[in-house]
C-alpha positions as CSV (number, residue, x, y, z in Angstrom):
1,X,12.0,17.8,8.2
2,X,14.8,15.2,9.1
3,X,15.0,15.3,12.8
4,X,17.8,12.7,13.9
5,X,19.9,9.8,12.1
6,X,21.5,7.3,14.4
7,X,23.8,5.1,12.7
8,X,24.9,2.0,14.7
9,X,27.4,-0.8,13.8
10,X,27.6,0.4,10.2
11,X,31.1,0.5,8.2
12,X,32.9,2.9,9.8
13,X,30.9,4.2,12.4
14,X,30.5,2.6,16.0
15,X,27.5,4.7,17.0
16,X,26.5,8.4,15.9
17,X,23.5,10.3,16.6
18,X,23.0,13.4,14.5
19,X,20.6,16.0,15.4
20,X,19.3,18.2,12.6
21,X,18.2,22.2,12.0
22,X,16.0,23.5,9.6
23,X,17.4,25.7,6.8
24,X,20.4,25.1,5.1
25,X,23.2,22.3,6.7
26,X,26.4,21.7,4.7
27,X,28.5,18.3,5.2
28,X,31.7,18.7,4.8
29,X,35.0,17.1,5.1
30,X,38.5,15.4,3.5
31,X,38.0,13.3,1.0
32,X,36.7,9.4,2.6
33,X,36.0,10.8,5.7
34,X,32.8,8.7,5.2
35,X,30.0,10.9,4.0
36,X,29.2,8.7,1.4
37,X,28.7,6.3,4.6
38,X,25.9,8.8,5.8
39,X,24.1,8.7,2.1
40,X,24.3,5.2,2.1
41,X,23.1,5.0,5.6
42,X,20.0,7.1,5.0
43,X,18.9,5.7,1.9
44,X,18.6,1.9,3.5
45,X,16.6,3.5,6.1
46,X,14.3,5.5,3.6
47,X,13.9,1.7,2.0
48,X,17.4,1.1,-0.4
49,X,18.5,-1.9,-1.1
50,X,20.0,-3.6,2.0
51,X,24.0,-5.0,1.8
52,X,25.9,-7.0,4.4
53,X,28.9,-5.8,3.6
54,X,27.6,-2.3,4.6
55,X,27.5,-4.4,8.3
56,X,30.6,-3.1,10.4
57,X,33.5,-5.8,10.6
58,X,32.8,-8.0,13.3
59,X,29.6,-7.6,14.1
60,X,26.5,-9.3,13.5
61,X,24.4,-6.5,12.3
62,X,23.8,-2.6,11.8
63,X,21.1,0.0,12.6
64,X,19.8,3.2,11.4
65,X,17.0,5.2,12.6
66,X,16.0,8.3,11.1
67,X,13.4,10.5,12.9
68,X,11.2,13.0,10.7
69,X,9.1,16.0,12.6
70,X,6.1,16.7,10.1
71,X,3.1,18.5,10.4
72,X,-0.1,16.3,11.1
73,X,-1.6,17.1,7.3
74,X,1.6,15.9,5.7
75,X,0.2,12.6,3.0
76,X,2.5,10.3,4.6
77,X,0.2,9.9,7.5
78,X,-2.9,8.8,5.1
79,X,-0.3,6.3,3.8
80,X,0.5,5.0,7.3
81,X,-3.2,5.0,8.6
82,X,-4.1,3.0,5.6
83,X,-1.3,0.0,6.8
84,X,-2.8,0.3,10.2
85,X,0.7,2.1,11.3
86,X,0.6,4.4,14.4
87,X,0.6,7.8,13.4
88,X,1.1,9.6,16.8
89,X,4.0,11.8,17.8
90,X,7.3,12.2,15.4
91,X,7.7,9.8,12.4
92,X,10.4,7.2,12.9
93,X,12.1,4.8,10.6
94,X,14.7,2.5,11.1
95,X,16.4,-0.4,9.5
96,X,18.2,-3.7,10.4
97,X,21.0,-4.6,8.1
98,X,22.2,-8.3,8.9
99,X,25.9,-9.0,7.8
100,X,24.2,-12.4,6.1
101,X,22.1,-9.2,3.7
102,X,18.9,-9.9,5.3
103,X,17.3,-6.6,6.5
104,X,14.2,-5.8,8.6
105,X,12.4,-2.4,8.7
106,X,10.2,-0.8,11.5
107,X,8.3,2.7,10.8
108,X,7.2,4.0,14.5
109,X,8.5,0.1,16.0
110,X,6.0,-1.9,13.8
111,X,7.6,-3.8,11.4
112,X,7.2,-3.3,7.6
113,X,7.7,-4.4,4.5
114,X,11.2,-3.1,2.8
115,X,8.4,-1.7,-0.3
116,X,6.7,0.2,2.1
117,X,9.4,2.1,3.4
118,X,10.5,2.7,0.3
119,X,7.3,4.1,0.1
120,X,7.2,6.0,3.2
121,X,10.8,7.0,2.5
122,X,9.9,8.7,-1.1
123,X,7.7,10.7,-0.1
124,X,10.0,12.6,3.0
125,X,13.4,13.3,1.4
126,X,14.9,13.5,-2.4
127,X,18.1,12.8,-2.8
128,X,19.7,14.6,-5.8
129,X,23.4,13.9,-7.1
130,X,25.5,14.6,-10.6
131,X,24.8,10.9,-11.3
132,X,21.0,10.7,-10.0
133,X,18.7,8.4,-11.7
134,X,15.7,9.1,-10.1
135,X,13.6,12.4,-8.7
136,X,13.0,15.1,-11.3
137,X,15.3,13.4,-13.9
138,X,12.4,10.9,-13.9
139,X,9.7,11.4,-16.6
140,X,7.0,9.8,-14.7
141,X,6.9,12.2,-12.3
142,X,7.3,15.4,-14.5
143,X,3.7,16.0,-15.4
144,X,3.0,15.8,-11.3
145,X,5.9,18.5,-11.1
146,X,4.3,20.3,-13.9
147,X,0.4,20.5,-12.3
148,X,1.8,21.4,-8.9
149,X,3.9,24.3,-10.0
150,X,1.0,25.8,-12.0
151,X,-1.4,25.1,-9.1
152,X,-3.6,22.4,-10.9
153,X,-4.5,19.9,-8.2
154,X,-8.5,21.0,-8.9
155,X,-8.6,20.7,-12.3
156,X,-6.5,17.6,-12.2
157,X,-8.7,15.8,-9.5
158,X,-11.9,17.0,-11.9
159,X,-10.6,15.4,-15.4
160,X,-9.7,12.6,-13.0
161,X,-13.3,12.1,-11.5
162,X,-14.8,12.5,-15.1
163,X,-12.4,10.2,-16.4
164,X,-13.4,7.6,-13.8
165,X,-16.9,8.3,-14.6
166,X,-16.8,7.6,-18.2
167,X,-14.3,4.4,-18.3
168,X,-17.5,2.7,-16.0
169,X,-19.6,3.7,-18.5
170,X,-17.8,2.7,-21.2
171,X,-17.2,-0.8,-18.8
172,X,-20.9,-1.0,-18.1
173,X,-22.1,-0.6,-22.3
174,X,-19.3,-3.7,-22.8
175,X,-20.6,-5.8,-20.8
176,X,-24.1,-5.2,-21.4
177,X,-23.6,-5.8,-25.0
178,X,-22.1,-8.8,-24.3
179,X,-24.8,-10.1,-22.2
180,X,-27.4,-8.8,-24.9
181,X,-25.5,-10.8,-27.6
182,X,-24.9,-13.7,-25.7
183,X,-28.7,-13.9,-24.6
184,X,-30.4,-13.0,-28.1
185,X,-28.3,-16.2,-28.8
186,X,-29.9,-18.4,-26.3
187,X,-33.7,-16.8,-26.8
188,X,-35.4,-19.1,-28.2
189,X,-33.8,-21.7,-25.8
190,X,-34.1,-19.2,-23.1
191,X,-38.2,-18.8,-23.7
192,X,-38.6,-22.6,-24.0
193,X,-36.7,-23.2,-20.4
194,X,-38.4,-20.6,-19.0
195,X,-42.2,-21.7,-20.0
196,X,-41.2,-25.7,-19.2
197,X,-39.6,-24.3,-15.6
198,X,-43.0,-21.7,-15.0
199,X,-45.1,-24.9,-16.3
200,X,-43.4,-27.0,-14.2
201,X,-43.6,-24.9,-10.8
202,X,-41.3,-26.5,-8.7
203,X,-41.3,-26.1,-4.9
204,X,-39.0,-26.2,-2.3
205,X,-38.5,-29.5,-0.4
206,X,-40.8,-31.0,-3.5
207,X,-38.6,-33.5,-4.4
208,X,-37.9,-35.1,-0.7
209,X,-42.1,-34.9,0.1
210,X,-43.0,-36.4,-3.2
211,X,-40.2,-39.4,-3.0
212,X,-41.6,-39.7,0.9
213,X,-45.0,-40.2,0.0
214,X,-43.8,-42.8,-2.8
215,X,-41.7,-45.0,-0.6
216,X,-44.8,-45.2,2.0
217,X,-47.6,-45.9,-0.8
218,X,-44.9,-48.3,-2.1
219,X,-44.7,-50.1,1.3
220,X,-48.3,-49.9,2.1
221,X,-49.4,-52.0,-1.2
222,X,-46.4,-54.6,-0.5
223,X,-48.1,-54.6,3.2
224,X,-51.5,-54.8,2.5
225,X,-51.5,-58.2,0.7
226,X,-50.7,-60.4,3.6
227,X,-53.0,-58.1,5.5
228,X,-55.9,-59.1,3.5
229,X,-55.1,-62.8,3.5
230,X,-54.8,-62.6,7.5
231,X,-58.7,-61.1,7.2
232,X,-59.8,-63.7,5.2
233,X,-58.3,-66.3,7.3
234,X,-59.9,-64.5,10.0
235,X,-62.9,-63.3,8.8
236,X,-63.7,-64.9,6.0
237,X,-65.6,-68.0,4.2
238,X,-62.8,-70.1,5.7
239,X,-63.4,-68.9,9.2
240,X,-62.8,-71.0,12.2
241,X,-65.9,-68.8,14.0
242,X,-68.8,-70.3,12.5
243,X,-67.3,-74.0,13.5
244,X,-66.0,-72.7,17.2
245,X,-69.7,-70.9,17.8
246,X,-71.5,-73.9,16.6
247,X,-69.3,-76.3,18.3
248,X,-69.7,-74.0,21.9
249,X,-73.9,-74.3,21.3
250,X,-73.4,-78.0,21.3
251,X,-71.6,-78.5,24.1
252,X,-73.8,-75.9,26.4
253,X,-76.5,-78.2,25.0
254,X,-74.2,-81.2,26.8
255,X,-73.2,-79.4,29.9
256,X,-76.1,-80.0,31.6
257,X,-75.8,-84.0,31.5
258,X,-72.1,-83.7,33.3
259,X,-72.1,-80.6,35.4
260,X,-68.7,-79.2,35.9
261,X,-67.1,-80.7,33.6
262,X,-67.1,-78.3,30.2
263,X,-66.9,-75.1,31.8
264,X,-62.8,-74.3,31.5
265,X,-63.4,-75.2,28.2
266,X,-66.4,-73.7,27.1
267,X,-65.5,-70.2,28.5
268,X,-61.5,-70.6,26.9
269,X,-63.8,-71.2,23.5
270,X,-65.3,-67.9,24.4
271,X,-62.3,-66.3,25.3
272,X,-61.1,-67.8,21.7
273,X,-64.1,-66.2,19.8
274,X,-63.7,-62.7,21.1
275,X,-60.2,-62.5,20.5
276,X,-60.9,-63.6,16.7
277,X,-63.3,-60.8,16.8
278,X,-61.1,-58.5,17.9
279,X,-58.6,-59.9,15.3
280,X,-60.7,-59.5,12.7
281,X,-61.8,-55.7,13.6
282,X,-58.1,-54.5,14.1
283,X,-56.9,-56.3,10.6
284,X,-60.1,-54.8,9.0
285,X,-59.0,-51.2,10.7
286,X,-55.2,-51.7,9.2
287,X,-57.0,-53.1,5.6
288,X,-58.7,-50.1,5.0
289,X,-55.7,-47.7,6.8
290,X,-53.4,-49.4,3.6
291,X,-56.4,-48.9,0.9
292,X,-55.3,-45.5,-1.4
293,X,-56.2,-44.5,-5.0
294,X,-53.4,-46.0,-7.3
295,X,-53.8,-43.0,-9.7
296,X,-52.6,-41.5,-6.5
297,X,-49.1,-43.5,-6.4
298,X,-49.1,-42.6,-10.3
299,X,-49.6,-39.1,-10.3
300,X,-46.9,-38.9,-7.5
301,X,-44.6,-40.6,-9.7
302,X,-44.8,-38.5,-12.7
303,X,-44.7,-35.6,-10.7
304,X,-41.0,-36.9,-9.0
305,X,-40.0,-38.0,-12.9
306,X,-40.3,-34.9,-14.5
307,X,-38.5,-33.1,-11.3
308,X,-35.5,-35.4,-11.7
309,X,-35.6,-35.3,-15.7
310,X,-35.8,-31.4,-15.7
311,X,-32.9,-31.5,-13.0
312,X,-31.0,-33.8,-15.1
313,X,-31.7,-31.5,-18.3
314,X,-30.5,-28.2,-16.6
315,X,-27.6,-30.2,-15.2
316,X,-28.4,-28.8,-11.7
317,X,-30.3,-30.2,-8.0
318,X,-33.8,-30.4,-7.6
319,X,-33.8,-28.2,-5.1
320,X,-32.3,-25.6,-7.5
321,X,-35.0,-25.7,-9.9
322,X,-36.7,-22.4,-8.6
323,X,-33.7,-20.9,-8.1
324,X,-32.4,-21.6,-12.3
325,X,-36.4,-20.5,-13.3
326,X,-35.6,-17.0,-11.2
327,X,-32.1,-16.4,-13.0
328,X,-33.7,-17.0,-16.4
329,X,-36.1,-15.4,-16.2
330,X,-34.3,-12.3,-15.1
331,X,-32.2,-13.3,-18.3
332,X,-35.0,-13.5,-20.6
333,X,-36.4,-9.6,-18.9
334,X,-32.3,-8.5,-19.6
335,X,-32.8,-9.5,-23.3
336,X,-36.3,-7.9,-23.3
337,X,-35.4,-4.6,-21.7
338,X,-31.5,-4.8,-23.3
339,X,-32.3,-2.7,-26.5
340,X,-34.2,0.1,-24.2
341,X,-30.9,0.3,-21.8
342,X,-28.6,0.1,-24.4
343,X,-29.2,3.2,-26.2
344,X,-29.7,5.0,-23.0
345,X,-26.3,4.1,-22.0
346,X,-25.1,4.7,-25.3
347,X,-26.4,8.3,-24.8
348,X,-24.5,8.3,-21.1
349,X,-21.9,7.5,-22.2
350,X,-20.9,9.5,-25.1
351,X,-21.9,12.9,-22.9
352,X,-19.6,11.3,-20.6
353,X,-16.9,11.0,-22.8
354,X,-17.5,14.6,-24.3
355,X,-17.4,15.7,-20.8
356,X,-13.9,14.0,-19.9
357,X,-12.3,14.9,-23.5
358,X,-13.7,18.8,-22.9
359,X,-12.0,18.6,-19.3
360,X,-9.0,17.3,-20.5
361,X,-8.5,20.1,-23.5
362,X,-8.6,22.6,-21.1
363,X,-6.6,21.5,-18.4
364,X,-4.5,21.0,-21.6
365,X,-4.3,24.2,-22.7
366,X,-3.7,25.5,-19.5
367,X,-0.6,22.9,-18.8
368,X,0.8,24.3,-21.8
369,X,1.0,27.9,-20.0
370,X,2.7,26.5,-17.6
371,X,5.2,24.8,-19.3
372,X,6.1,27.9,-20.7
373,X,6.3,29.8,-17.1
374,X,8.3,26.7,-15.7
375,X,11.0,27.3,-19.0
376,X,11.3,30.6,-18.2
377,X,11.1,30.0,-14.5
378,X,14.2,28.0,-14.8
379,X,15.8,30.1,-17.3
380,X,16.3,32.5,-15.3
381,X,18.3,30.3,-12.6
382,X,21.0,29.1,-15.4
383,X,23.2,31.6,-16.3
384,X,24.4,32.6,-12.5
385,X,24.8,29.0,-12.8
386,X,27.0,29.1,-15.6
387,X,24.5,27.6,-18.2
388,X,23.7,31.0,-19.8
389,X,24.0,28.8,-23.5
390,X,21.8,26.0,-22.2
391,X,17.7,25.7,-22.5
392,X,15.4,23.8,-20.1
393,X,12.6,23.0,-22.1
394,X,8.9,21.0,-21.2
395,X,8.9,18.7,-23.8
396,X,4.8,18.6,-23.7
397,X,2.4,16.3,-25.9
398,X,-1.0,16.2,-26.4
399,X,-2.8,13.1,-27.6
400,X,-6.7,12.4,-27.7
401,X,-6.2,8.8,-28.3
402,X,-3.6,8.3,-25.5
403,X,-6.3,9.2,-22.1
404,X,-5.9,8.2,-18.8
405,X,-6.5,9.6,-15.5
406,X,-4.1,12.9,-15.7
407,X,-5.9,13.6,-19.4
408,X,-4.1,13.6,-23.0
409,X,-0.7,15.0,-21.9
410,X,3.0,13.4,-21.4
411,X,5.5,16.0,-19.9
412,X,8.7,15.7,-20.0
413,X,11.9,18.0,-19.3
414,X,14.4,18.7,-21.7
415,X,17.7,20.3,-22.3
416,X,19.7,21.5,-24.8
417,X,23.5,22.6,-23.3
418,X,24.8,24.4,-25.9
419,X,23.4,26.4,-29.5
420,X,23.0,23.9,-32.3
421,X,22.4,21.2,-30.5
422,X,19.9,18.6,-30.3
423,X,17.6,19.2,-27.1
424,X,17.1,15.5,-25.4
425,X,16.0,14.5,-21.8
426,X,18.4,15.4,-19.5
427,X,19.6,12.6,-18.0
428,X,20.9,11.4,-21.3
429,X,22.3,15.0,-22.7
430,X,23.5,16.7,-19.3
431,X,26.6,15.5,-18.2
432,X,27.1,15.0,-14.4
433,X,27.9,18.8,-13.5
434,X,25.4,20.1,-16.1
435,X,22.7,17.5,-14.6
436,X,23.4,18.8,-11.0
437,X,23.4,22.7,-11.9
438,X,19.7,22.0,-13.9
439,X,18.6,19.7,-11.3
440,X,19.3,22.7,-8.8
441,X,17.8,25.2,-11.1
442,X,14.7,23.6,-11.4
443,X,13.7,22.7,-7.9
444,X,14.4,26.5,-7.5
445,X,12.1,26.9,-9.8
446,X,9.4,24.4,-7.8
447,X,10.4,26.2,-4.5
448,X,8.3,23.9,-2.1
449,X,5.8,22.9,-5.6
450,X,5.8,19.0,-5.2
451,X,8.6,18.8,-2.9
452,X,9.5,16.5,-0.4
453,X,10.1,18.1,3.2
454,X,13.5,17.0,2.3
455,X,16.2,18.0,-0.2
456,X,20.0,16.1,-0.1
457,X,22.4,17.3,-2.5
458,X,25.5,15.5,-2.6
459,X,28.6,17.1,-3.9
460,X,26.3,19.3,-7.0
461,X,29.3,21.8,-6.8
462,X,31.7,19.4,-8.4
463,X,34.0,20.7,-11.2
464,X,32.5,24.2,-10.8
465,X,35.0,27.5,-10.0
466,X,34.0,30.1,-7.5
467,X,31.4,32.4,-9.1
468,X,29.3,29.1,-9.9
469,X,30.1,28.0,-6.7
470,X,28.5,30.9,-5.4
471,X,24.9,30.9,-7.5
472,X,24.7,27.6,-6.2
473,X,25.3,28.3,-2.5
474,X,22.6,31.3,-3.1
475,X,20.1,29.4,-4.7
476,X,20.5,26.5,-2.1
477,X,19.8,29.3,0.5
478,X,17.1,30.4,-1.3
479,X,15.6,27.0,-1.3
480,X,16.0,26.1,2.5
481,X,13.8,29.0,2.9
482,X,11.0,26.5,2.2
483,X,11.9,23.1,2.7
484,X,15.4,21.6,4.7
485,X,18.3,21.1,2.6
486,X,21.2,19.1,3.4
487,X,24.1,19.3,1.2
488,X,27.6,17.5,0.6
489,X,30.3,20.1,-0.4
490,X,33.3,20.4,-1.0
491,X,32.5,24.6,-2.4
492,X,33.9,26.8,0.6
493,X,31.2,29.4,-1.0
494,X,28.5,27.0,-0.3
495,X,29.4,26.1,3.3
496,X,29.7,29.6,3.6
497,X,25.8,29.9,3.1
498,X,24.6,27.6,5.7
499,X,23.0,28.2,8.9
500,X,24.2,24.7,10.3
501,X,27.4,23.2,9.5
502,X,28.1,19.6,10.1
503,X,32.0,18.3,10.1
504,X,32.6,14.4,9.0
505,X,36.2,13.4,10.0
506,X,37.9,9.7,10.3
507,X,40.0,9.0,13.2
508,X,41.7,6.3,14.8
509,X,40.3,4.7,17.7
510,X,42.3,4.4,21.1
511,X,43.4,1.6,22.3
512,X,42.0,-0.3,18.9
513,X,43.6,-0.8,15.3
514,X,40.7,0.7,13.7
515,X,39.4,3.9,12.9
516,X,35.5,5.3,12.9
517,X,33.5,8.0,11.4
518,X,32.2,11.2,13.7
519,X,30.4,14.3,12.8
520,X,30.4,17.0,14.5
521,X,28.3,20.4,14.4
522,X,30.8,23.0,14.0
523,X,30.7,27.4,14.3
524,X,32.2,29.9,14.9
525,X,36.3,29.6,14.8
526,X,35.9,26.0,13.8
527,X,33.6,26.5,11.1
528,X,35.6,29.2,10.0
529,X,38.8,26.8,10.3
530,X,37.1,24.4,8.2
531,X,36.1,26.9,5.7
532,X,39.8,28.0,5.3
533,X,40.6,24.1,4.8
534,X,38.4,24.2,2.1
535,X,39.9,27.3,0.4
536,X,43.6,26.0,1.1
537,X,44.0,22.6,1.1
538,X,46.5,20.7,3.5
539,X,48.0,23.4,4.5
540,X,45.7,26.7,6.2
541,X,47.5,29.6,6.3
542,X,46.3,33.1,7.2
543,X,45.6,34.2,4.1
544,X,43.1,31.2,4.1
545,X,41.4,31.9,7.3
546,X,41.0,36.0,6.4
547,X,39.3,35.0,2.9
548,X,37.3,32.3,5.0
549,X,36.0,34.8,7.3
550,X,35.8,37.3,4.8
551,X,33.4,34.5,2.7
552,X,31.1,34.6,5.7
553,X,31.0,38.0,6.5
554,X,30.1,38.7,2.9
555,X,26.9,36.1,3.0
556,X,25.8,37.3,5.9
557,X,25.3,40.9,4.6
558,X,23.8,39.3,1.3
């Protein structure tokens, strides 16, 4: 239920806080003592459409804060933990209206977006007037209305599940057809990549290996000629040893004639002729360590070729090779195995479909029974109402070809006002008093089926003389019995029915050329004064006041 509204800086009203009963609360008041302020100010904090000009004059901006006391299973709160909103203690909204238009909304002090107050907002309090477009004069929610009064949640969440079930079927057999189109297509091309990609076997890290070991055979044979020549040079039949070694036996031969004198050279000659040896060893080591099999390098190329000219054929990375073979492959087994699947979920989803379409007949048949219990439901609210010539009628449709989630059936509620003529929705046949007196008839009807914890009804008594105004003080009392009901009136009859009783009156403020909105709750002798105000006018006299207490008297008995 609506716990508080605190209005702050907002036309008329400097600051009000309102606290708020359960049951039944009338608003009363003269005419443009503001309680169309108090609508207004509600609605932007249930998520309306902000204004500046709703900003009072001089200020900057305007607050409203309306506090809700719900119990913990109330929906709202799965709403709220799914935004990550804290969901502790009462539920609190509250809106910033900026005089430059821009608004900012909090639910429980985090700030939200304006759509999901809205949200929020919908799902707490209905606000129903003689020129409402929205609530139950809305088709879209009249097959909801419809299932809750008749106690259908189960079946409904049951066609829903099977409907869910057989649109992924039915999802599933598209796409697989379209897969098994598109590959029988491609299967020729298909086997051919897939035996040239198995044929071909690449590896991972093939590619950089294989261009490795090129580059370094590559090197090797550019390396290995001047190697060679060095040997020969070295080694070879050009060799400075033979000469140096014979040259060295020579001189030996000669040292003995000049002692001394040849042996720094003979032994640097040695010194000479080892280190050629040496020479020629290490350059005949590093020959043979550059010697490799040119089919080798050859083989090593092809092998990089056809890589690169596959990669280039598939349009994709080496490296990727394996991983286009895999997905082919898998391709090629999808068009093998596609005929085998197909029919099987053909077969799945046909039962499926049977399944959902047998569901939704009888959830069908038995929304039908309750369309007739909701017409005669209502039908019995309308003549105390002063409707005893007027229908409500379900106008309910069944169509097989039209399915979604809820079934086959549209809903939607009808009226006719008067013998003879045409029944239409009742927003467009009702006029505004007619519209009010259904509207109040119906969620009679609903009690607390599909109801927000909620109900406003602003000034439904309009136009209407005392015994109407009566039926619909009754059935608004009837109605608080389940949810809260808050209602704008100007019926003495209705105000006489409430158990709280809230007085709206403009006054001038002191010391300031300006005046303000207050409420005030009222009982007693002052709700009894303000009921005689109602019955009289400008003027109360004691006639007023005896018939007033008289009109409360007689609803208490009742």
């Amino acid at each position: 239920m609506l716990a508080n509204l605190s209005i702050r800086d907002i036309v008329l009203i400097d600051q009000l806080q309102i606290n708020f009963e359960s049951g039944l609360t009338v608003l009363t008041g003269e005419t443009g003592a503001g309680k169309s302020i108090l609508l207004d100010s509600l609605s932007l904090a249930l998520g309306a459409r902000g204004d500046g000009s709703l900003v009072r004059e001089g200020q900057e901006k305007g607050s409203i804060t309306a506090s809700f006391d719900l119990p913990p299973s109330h929906p709202v709160f799965s709403t709220m933990k799914a935004h990550d909103l804290d969901v502790s203690g009462d539920l609190i909204l509250r809106r910033v209206q900026s005089a430059d238009g821009r608004t900012r909304a909090f639910i429980n002090d985090q700030p939200v977006s304006a759509t999901l107050l809205r949200q929020i907002g919908e799902n707490l309090i209905e606000i129903h007037g003689q020129h409402d477009d929205r609530a139950l004069v809305d088709p879209a929610t009249h097959l909801l209305l419809l299932d809750a009064f008749g106690g259908l949640d189960a079946a409904c969440a049951d066609v829903a599940a099977l409907y869910k079930d057989w649109r992924s079927k039915k999802d599933e057999l598209a796409e697989l057809s379209r897969k098994s189109e598109e590959a029988n297509r491609e299967a020729d091309y298909l086997r051919a990549s897939v035996e040239q990609l198995s044929t071909l076997s690449p590896e991972e890290g093939e590619e950089e290996e294989l261009a490795d070991k090129r580059q370094s055979m590559m090197q090797a044979e550019k390396v290995a000629g001047d190697i060679h020549e060095a040997y020969e040079a070295v080694a070879g039949p050009q060799s400075p040893v033979p000469v140096i070694a014979s040259l060295m036996r020579r001189l030996e031969r000669k040292a003995e004639q000049a002692p001394g004198l040849l042996d720094e050279a003979l032994a640097a000659l040695d010194r000479a002729l080892l280190a050629l040896d040496e020479g020629a060893s290490s350059l005949g080591l590093a020959l043979r360590a550059t010697e490799f099999d040119a089919t080798v390098l050859e083989s090593c190329e092809e092998r990089l070729f056809a890589l690169r000219a596959a990669a280039r054929k598939y349009n994709v990375p080496v490296e990727s090779l394996n991983h286009l073979a895999i997905k082919m492959a898998d391709e090629l087994d999808t068009l093998d195995n596609s005929a085998e699947r197909l029919v099987a979920l053909e077969r799945e989803t046909k039962t499926a479909e049977a399944d959902f379409v047998s569901a939704a007949r009888a959830l069908s048949e038995q929304r039908q029974h309750v369309a007739h219990a909701l017409e005669e439901a209502v039908a019995k609210e309308l003549p105390s109402l002063k409707l005893e010539h007027a229908r409500f009628l379900v106008d309910f449709q069944s169509d097989e070809t039209q399915r979604n989630e809820r079934g086959i059936d549209q809903a939607a509620f009808w009226v006719q006002t008067n013998p003879g003529t045409r029944p239409g929705p009742m927003l467009k046949v009702a006029s505004g008093g007619e519209l009010s007196r259904f509207l109040l008839a119906l969620k009679v009807a609903l009690a607390d089926k599909g109801s927000a914890p909620c109900l406003i009804f602003d000034e439904i008594d309009t136009g209407v003389g005392g015994a109407v105004a009566e039926a619909i003080g009754r059935r608004l009392a009837r109605l608080a019995e389940s949810v809260q009901v808050l209602s704008v009136t100007h019926a003495p009859q209705v105000a006489a029915r409430a158990s709280g009783h809230l007085l709206i009156e403009k006054a001038g403020v002191s010391g300031q050329n300006r005046v303000e909105t207050a409420v005030h709750p009222i009982g007693g002798d002052a709700r009894k004064e303000e009921i005689a105000r109602m019955l009289a006018g400008a003027t109360i006299t004691n006639e007023a006041r005896a018939a007033a207490e008289k009109l409360i008297a007689g609803t208490s008995e009742s």
